[in-house]
C-alpha positions as CSV (number, residue, x, y, z in Angstrom):
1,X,53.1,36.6,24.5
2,X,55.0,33.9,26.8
3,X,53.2,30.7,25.5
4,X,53.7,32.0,22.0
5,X,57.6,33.1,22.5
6,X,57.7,29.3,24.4
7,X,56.9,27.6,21.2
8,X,59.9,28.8,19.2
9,X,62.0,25.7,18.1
10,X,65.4,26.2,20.3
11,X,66.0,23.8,22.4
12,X,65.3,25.0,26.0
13,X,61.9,26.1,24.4
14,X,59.2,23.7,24.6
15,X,59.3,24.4,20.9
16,X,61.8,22.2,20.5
17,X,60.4,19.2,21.5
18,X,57.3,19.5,19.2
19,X,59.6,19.7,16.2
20,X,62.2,17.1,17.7
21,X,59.1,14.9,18.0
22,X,57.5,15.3,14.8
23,X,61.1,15.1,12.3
24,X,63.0,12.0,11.2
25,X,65.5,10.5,12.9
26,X,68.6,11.1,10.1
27,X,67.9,15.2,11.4
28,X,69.2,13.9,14.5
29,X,72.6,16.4,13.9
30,X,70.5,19.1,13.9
31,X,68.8,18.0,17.6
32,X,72.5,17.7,19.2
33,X,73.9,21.0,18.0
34,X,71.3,22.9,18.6
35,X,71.4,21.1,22.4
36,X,75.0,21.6,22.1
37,X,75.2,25.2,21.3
38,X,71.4,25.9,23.0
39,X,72.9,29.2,25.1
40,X,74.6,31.0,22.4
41,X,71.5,30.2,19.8
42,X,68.9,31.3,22.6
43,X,70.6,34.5,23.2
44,X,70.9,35.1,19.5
45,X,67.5,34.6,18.9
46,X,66.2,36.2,21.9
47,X,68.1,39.5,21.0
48,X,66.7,39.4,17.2
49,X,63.1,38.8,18.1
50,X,63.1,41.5,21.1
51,X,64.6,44.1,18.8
52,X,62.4,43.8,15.7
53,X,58.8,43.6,15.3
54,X,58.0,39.9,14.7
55,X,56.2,38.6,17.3
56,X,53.9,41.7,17.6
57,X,51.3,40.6,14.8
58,X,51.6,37.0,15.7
59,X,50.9,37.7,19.0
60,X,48.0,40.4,18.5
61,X,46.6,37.6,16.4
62,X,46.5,35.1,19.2
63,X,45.1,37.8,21.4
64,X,42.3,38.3,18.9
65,X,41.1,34.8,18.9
66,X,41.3,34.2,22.5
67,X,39.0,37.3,23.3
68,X,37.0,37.4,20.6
């Protein structure tokens, strides 16, 4: 559930520099606030994900193809 929480796109995730990597530079805005503002976004989107039920068939998924 960590590796797959650690691929979200916010900027202290590893995530982020997958997608940073793979968009065009003119989105280069987007990469500075989202560094800029990476506490208040991380919290955000930490407190969203813990209290609903997203991750739980992505991760189950995962789970499944790991251990057959």
């Amino acid at each position: 559930m960590l590796a797959i929480f650690n691929l979200i796109p916010v900027p202290p995730l590893d995530g982020s520099k997958i997608l940073f990597a793979v968009l065009p530079y003119r989105w280069q805005a987007i990469e500075d606030y989202l560094t800029r503002y990476q506490f208040i976004v991380f919290i955000i989107l930490l407190f969203v994900l813990l209290n609903s039920n997203f991750l739980n068939p992505l991760v189950t998924s995962v789970f499944k193809i790991f251990i057959g």
